[in-house]
C-alpha positions, 0 to 999 in steps of 0.5 A: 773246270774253270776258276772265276776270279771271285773264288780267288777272292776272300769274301771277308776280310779277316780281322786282325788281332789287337796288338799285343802287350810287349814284354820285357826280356826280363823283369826290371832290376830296382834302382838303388833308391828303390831298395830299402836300407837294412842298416847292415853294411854291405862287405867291398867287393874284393876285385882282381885289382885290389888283390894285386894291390894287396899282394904288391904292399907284401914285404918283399913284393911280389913274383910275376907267377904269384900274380898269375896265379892269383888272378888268373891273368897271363904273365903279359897282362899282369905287366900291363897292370902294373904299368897301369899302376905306375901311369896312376901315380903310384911307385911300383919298385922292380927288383932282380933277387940273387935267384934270378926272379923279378920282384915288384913291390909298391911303396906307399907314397905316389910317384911325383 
């Protein structure tokens, strides 16, 4: 049996679809502007940041393991926030008490 090349060849070329409309992975958030104004206002959020600065306005300041455990951050990381801080401006204190742990607290006036 023997093929000719026209049996290879379509007859019609096939009609191609109409392309269709994209679609967004989700919908589109409304812009601020968009949103109506209730007249109630909104609570701040309470961030990790905000709970260390609380936390270190404490008399007495604070421990390192107090900051750990409040945030969930390593030891490490809790450092490097209150190195944060002081490069802010603000006075963070260091004290060693009679038991051995260190205590940082945060004074209200910025360094100079």
């Amino acid at each position: 049996m023997q093929t000719n090349d026209a049996d290879l060849v379509p007859t019609t070329i096939p009609q191609t679809q109409p392309k269709r409309m994209r679609r967004m992975a989700r919908e589109p958030q409304p812009r601020p502007s968009d949103i109506p104004d209730t007249g109630s206002p909104v609570e701040p959020r309470t961030t990790k940041a905000s709970a260390i600065e609380a936390l270190l306005r404490r008399d007495g300041g604070v421990a390192l393991n107090a900051l750990c455990s409040a945030t969930g951050w390593q030891p490490h990381t809790c450092r490097a926030f209150l190195t944060g801080l002081r490069k802010k401006g603000h006075a963070i204190d260091k004290t060693k008490g009679d038991d051995g742990v260190t205590r940082w607290s945060v004074s209200d006036a910025k360094a100079t």
